[in-house]
TORKOL-4160 file (C-alpha; in steps of 0.2 Angstrom, whole numbers, padded with zeros to 4 digits, m for minus):
324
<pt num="1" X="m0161" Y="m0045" Z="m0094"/>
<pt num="2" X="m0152" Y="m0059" Z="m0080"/>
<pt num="3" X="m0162" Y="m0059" Z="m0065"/>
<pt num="4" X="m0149" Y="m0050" Z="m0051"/>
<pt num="5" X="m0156" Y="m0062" Z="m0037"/>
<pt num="6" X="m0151" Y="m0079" Z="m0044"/>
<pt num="7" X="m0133" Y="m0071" Z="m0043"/>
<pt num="8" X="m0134" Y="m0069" Z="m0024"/>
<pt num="9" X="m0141" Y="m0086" Z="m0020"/>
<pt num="10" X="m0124" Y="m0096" Z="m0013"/>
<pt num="11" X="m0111" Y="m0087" Z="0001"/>
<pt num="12" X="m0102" Y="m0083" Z="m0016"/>
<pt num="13" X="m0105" Y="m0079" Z="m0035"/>
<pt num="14" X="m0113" Y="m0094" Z="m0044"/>
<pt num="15" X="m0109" Y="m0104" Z="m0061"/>
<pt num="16" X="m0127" Y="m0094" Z="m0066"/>
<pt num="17" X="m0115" Y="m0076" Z="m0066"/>
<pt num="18" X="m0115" Y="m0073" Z="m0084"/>
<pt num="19" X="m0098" Y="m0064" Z="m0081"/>
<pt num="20" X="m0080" Y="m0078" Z="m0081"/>
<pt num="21" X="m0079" Y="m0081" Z="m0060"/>
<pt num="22" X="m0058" Y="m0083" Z="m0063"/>
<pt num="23" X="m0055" Y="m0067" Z="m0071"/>
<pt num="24" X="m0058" Y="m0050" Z="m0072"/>
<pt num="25" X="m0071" Y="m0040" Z="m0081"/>
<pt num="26" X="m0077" Y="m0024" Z="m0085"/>
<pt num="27" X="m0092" Y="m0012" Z="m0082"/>
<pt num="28" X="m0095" Y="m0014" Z="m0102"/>
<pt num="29" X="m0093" Y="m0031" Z="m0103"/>
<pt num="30" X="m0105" Y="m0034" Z="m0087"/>
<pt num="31" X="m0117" Y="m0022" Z="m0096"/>
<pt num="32" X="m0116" Y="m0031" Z="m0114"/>
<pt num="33" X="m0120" Y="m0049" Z="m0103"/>
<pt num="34" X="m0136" Y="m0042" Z="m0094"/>
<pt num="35" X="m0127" Y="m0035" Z="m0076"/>
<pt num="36" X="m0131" Y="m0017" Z="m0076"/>
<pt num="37" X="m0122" Y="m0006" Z="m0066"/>
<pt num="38" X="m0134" Y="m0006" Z="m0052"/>
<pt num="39" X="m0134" Y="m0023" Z="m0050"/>
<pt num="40" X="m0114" Y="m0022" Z="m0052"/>
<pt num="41" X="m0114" Y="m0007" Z="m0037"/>
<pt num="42" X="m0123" Y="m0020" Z="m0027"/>
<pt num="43" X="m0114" Y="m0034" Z="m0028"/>
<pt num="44" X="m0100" Y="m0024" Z="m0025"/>
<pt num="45" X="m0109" Y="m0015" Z="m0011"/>
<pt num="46" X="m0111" Y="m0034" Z="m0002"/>
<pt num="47" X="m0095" Y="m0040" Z="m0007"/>
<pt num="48" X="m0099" Y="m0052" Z="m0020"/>
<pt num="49" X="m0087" Y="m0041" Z="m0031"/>
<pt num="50" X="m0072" Y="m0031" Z="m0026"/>
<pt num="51" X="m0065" Y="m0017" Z="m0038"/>
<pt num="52" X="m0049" Y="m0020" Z="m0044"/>
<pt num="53" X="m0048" Y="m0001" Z="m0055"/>
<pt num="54" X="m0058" Y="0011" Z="m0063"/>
<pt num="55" X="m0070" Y="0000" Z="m0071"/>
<pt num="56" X="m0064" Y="m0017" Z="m0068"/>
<pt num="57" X="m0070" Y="m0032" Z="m0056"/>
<pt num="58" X="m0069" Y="m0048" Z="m0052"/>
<pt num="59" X="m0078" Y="m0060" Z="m0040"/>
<pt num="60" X="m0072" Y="m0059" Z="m0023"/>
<pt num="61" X="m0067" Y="m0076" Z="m0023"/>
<pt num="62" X="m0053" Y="m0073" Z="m0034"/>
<pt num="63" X="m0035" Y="m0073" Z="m0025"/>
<pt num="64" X="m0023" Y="m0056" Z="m0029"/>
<pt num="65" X="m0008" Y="m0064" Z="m0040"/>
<pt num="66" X="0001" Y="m0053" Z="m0051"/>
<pt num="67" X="m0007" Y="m0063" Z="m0066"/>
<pt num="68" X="m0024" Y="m0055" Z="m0059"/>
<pt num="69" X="m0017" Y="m0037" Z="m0060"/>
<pt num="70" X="m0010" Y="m0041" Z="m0077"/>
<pt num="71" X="m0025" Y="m0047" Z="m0083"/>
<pt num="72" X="m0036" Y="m0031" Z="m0074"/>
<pt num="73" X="m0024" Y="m0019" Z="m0084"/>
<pt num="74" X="m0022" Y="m0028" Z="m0100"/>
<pt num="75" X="m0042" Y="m0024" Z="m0100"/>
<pt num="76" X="m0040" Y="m0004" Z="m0099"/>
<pt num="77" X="m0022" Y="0001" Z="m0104"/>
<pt num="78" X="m0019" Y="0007" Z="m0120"/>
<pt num="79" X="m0007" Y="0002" Z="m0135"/>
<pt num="80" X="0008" Y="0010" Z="m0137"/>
<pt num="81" X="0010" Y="0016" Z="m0118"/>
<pt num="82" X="0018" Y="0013" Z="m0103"/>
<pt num="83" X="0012" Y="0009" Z="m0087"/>
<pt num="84" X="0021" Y="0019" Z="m0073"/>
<pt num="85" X="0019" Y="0028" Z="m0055"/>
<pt num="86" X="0008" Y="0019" Z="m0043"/>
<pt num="87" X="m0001" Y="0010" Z="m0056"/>
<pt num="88" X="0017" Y="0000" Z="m0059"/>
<pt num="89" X="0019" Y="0000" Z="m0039"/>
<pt num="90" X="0001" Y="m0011" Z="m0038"/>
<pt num="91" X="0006" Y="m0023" Z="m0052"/>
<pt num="92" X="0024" Y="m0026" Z="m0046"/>
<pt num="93" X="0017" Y="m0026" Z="m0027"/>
<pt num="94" X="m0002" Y="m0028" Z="m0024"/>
<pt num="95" X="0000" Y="m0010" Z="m0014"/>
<pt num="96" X="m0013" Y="0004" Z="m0016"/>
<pt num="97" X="m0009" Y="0020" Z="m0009"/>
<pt num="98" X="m0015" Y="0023" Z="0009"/>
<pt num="99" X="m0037" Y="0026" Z="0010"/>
<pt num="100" X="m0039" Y="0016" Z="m0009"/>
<pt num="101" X="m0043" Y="m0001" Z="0000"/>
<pt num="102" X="m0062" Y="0007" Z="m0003"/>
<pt num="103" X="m0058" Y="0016" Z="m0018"/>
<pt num="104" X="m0045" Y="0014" Z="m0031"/>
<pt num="105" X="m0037" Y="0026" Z="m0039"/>
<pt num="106" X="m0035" Y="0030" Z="m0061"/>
<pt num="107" X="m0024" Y="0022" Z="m0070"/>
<pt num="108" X="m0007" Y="0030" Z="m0073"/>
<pt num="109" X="0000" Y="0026" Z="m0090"/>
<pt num="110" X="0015" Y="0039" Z="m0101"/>
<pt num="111" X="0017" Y="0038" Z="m0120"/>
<pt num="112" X="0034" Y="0042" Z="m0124"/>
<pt num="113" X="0037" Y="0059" Z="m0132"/>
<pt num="114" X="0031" Y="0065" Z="m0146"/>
<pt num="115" X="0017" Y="0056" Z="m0145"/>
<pt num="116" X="0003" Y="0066" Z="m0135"/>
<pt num="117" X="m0008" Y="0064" Z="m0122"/>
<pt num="118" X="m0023" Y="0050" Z="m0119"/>
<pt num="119" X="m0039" Y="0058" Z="m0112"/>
<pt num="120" X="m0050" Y="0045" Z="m0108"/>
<pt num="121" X="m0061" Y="0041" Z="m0091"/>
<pt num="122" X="m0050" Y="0028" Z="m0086"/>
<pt num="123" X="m0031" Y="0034" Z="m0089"/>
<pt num="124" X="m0021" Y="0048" Z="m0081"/>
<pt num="125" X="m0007" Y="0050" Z="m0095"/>
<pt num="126" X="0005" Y="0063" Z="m0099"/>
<pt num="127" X="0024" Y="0063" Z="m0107"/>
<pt num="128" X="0039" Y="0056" Z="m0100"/>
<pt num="129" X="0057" Y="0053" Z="m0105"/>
<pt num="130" X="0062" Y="0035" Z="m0104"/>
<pt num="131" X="0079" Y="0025" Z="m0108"/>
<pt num="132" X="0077" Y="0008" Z="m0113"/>
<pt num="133" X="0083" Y="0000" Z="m0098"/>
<pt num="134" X="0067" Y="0009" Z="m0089"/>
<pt num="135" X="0055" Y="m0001" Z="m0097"/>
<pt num="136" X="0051" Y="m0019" Z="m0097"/>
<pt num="137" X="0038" Y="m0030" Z="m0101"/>
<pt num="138" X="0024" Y="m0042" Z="m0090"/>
<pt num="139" X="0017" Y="m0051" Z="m0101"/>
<pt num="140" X="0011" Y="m0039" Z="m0115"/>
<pt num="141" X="0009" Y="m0023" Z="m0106"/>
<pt num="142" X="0025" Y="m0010" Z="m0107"/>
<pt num="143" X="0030" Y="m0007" Z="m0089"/>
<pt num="144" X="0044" Y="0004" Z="m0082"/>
<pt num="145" X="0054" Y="m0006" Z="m0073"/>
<pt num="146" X="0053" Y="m0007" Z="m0051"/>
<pt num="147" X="0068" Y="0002" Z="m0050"/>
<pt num="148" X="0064" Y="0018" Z="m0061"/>
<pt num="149" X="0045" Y="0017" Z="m0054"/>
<pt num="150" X="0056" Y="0019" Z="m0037"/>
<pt num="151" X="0064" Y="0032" Z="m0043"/>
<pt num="152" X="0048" Y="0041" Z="m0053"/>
<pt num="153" X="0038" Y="0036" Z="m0035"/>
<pt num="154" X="0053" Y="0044" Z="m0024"/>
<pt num="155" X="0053" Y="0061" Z="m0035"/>
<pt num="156" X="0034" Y="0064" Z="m0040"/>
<pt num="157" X="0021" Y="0059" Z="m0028"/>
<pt num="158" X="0016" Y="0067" Z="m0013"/>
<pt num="159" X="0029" Y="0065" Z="0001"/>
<pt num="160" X="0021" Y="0053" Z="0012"/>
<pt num="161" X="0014" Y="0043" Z="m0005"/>
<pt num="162" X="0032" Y="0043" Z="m0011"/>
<pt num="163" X="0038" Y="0033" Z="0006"/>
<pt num="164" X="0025" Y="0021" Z="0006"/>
<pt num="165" X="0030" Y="0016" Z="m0012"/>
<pt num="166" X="0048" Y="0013" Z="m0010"/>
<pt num="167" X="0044" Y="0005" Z="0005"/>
<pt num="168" X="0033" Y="m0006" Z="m0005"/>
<pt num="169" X="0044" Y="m0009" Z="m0017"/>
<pt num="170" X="0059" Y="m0012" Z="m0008"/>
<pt num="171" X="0049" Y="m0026" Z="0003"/>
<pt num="172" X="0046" Y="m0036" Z="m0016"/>
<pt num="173" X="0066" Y="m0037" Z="m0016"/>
<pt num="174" X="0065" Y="m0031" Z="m0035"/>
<pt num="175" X="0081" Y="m0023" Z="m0032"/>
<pt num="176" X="0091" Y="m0018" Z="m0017"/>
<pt num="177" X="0094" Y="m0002" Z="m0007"/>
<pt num="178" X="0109" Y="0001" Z="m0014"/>
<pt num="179" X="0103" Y="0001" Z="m0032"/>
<pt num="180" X="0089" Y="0013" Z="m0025"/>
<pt num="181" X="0102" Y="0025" Z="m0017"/>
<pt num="182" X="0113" Y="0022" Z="m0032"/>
<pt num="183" X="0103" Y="0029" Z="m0044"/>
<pt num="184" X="0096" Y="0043" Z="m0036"/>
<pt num="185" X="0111" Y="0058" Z="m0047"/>
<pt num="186" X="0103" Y="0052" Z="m0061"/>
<pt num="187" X="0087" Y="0064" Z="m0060"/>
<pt num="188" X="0100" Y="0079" Z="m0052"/>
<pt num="189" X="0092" Y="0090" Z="m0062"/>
<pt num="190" X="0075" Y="0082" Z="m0063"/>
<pt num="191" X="0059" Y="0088" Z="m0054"/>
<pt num="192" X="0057" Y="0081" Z="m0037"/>
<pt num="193" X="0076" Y="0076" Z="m0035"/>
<pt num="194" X="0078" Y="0084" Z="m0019"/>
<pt num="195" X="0064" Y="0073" Z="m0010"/>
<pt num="196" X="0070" Y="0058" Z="m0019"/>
<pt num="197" X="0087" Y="0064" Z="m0011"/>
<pt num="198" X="0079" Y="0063" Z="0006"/>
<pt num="199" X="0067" Y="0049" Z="0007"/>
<pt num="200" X="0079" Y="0034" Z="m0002"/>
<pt num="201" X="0090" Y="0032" Z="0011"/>
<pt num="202" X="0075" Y="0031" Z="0024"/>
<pt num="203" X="0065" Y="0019" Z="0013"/>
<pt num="204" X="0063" Y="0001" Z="0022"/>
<pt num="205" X="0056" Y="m0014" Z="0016"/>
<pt num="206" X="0052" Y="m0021" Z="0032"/>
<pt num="207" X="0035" Y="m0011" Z="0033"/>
<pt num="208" X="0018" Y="m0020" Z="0029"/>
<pt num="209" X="0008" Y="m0007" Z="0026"/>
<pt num="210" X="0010" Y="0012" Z="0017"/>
<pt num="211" X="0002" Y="0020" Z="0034"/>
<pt num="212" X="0015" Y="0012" Z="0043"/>
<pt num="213" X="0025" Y="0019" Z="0031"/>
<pt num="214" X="0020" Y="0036" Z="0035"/>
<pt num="215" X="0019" Y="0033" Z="0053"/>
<pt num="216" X="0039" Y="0027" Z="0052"/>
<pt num="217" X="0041" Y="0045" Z="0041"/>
<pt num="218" X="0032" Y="0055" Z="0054"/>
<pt num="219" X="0045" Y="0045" Z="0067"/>
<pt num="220" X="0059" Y="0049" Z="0058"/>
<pt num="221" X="0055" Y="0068" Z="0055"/>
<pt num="222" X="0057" Y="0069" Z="0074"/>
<pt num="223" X="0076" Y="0070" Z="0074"/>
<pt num="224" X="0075" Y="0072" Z="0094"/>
<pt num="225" X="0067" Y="0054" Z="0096"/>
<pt num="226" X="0079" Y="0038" Z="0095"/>
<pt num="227" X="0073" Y="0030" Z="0076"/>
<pt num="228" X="0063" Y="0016" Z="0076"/>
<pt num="229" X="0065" Y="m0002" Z="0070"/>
<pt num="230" X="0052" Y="m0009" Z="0059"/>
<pt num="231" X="0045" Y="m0027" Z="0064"/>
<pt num="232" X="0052" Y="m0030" Z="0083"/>
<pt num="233" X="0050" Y="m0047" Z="0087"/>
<pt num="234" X="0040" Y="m0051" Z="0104"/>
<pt num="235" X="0048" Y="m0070" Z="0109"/>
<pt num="236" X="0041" Y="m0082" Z="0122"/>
<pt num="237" X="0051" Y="m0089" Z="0135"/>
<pt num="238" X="0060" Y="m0102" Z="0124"/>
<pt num="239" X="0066" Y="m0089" Z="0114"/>
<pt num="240" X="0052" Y="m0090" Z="0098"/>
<pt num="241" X="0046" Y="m0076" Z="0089"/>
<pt num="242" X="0025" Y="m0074" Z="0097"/>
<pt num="243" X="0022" Y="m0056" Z="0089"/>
<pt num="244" X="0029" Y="m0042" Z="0082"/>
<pt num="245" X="0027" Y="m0023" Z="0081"/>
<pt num="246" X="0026" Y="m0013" Z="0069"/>
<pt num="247" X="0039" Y="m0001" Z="0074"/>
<pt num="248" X="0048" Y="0001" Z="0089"/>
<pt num="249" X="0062" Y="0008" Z="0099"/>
<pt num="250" X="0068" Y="m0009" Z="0112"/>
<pt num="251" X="0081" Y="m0001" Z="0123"/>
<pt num="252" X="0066" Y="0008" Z="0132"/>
<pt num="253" X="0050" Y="m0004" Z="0124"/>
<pt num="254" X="0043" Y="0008" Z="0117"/>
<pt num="255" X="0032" Y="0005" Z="0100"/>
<pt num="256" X="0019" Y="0012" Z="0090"/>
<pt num="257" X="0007" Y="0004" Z="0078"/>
<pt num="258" X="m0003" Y="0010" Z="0063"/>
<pt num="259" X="m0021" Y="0003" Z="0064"/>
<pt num="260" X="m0029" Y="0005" Z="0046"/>
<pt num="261" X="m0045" Y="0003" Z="0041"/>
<pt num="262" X="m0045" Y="m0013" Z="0030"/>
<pt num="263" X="m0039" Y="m0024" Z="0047"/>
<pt num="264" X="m0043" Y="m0015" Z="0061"/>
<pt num="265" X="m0061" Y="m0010" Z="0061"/>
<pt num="266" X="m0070" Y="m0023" Z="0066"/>
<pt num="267" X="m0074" Y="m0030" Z="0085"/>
<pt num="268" X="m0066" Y="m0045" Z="0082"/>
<pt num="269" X="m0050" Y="m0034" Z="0073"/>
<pt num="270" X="m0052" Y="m0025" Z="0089"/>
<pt num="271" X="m0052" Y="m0036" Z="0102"/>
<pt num="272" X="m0037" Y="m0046" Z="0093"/>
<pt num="273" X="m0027" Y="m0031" Z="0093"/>
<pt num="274" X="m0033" Y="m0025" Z="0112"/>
<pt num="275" X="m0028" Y="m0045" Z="0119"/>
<pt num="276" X="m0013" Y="m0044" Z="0110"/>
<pt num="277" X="m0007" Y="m0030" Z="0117"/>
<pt num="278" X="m0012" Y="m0032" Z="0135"/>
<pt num="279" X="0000" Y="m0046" Z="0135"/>
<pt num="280" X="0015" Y="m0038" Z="0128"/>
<pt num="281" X="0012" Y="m0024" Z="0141"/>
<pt num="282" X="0008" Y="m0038" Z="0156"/>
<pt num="283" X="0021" Y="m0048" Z="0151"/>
<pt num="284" X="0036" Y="m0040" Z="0140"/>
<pt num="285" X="0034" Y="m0023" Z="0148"/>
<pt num="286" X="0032" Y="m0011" Z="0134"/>
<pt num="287" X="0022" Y="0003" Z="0133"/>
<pt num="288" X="0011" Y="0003" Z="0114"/>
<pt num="289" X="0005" Y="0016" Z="0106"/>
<pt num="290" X="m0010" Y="0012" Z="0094"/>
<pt num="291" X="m0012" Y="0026" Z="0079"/>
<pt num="292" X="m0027" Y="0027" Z="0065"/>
<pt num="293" X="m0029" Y="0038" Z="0051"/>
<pt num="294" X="m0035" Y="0054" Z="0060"/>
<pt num="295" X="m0018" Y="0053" Z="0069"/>
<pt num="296" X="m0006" Y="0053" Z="0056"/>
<pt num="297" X="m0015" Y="0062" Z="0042"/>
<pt num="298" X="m0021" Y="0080" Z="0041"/>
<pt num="299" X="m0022" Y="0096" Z="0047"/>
<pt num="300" X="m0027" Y="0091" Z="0064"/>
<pt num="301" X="m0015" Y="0076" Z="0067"/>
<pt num="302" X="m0005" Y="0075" Z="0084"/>
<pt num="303" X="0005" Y="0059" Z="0080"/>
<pt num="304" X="0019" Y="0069" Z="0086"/>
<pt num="305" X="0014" Y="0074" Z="0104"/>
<pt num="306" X="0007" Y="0054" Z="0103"/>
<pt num="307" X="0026" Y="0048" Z="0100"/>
<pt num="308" X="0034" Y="0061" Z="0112"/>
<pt num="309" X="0025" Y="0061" Z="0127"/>
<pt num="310" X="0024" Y="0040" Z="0124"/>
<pt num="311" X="0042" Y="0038" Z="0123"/>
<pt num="312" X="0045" Y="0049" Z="0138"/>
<pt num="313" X="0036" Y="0040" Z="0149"/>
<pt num="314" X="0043" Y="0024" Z="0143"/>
<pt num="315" X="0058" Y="0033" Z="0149"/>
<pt num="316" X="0050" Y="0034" Z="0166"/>
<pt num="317" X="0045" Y="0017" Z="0167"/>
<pt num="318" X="0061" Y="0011" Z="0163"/>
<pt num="319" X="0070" Y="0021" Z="0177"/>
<pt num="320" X="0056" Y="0016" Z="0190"/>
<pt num="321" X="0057" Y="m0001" Z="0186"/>
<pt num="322" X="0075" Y="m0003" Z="0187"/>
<pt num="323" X="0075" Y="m0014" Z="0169"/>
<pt num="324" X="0090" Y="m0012" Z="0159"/>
């Protein structure tokens, strides 16, 4: 058995790590080496490890490339399917959906029809029709292409998953809005069309994160509120680009921003984010509106009332101030 502490001895996994420090592995292969999956839960627990899916790791150190994902999936996907859904979004974009930077979710692979479906512990399959120009290949895995995983996103997921992946995969520049847009009569009879119909011509590539995403679609469903921009630059004196904000509305300097878990939980995240908006207060005059999870997502959300009574009284300041 390979003794767990000698793993832990350096600030990262060492050469004595019986698993390959430049690729991924999984749960199997970490068991057949002498890494049980105790010892596996606590290296991820400490961060020597981070999950990359369902039964696949890689040490920490390793950057997120695409040839990493490709090489995480060519571990788990089975011949003879097709990658699609959010799966295909993560592999074209790095992008999970919003709350799976702890936890990632199953696979999502299609065989064509005809074929049946995989039940397995790793795989969430079904059936799908697919054209040839849907489908495309990274490396040796059978992917739908960005555009119809657009399209497949747009219609089937959940509405506010569905704008954070067009989003996502509008910012990769895979294809352009138009060709998002332009497709969208294809699927007229299709399940889901009538969302796709909706969110496409809203989708954005200028967001960073899929809770901004849903952020920007909680903005948008407030027809009574001016739309905001994504990304408004904050300049210095001399005219160059200090910070931005994630959305924003400048004729009254009004923004609000998403503040996730993955970057905005710890006291330094904190006090970056609390200095950096004091001065664009002081010194640029807006008023900013910090949102987290609890805000935006669920039954009890009030990102409405936050945006509402934060724009009105960025109305009020404007007039008292005699700006503009």
């Amino acid at each position: 058995m390979a003794q767990p502490s000698l793993f832990t001895d350096g600030p990262l996994l060492g050469a004595d790590f019986p698993l390959p420090l430049d690729r991924p592995f999984t749960t199997r292969q970490a068991a057949d080496l002498g890494v049980s999956r105790s010892v596996l839960s606590r290296l991820h627990r400490t961060g020597y490890v981070r999950r990359l899916l369902k039964g696949v790791f890689v040490a920490a150190q390793v950057p997120d490339t695409l040839t990493l994902r490709v090489q995480a999936l060519q571990l788990v996907v089975p011949a003879g399917t097709v990658i699609v859904d959010w799966t295909a979004v993560w592999l074209y974009t790095g992008c999970l959906p919003f709350g799976h930077h702890l936890e990632v979710p199953p696979v999502s692979v299609f065989r064509l029809p005809g074929r049946g479906r995989l039940r397995n512990g790793l795989c969430v399959s079904g059936e799908r029709d697919l054209r040839p120009g849907d489908v495309t290949m990274v490396d040796d895995l059978t992917v739908t292409t960005p555009l119809r995983t657009a399209w497949d996103v747009g219609r089937l997921s959940h509405r506010d998953l569905a704008m954070a992946g067009l989003d996502c995969l509008l910012r990769t520049a895979y294809f352009g809005k138009d060709e998002l847009t332009g497709g969208v009569e294809r699927f007229g009879k299709r399940r889901g069309v009538v969302q796709l119909r909706e969110l496409a011509p809203k989708a954005d590539g200028r967001a960073e994160s899929t809770g901004e995403s849903v952020l920007r679609l909680r903005w948008l469903d407030m027809s009574s509120l001016p739309p905001p921009r994504p990304q408004v630059p904050i300049l210095d004196d001399s005219g160059r680009e200090l910070y931005r904000l994630d959305l924003g509305v400048e004729e009254i300097r009004f923004a609000a921003e998403y503040d996730g878990e993955e970057f905005h939980t710890s006291d330094a995240d904190r006090a970056h984010d609390r200095a950096r908006r004091e001065w664009i207060e002081q010194h640029r005059g807006w008023i900013i509106e910090p949102v987290r999870r609890e805000n935006v997502f669920g039954l009890h959300r009030d990102v409405e009332s936050i945006l509402s009574e934060g724009i009105a009284r960025a109305r009020r300041k404007l007039g008292s101030s005699g700006r503009g």
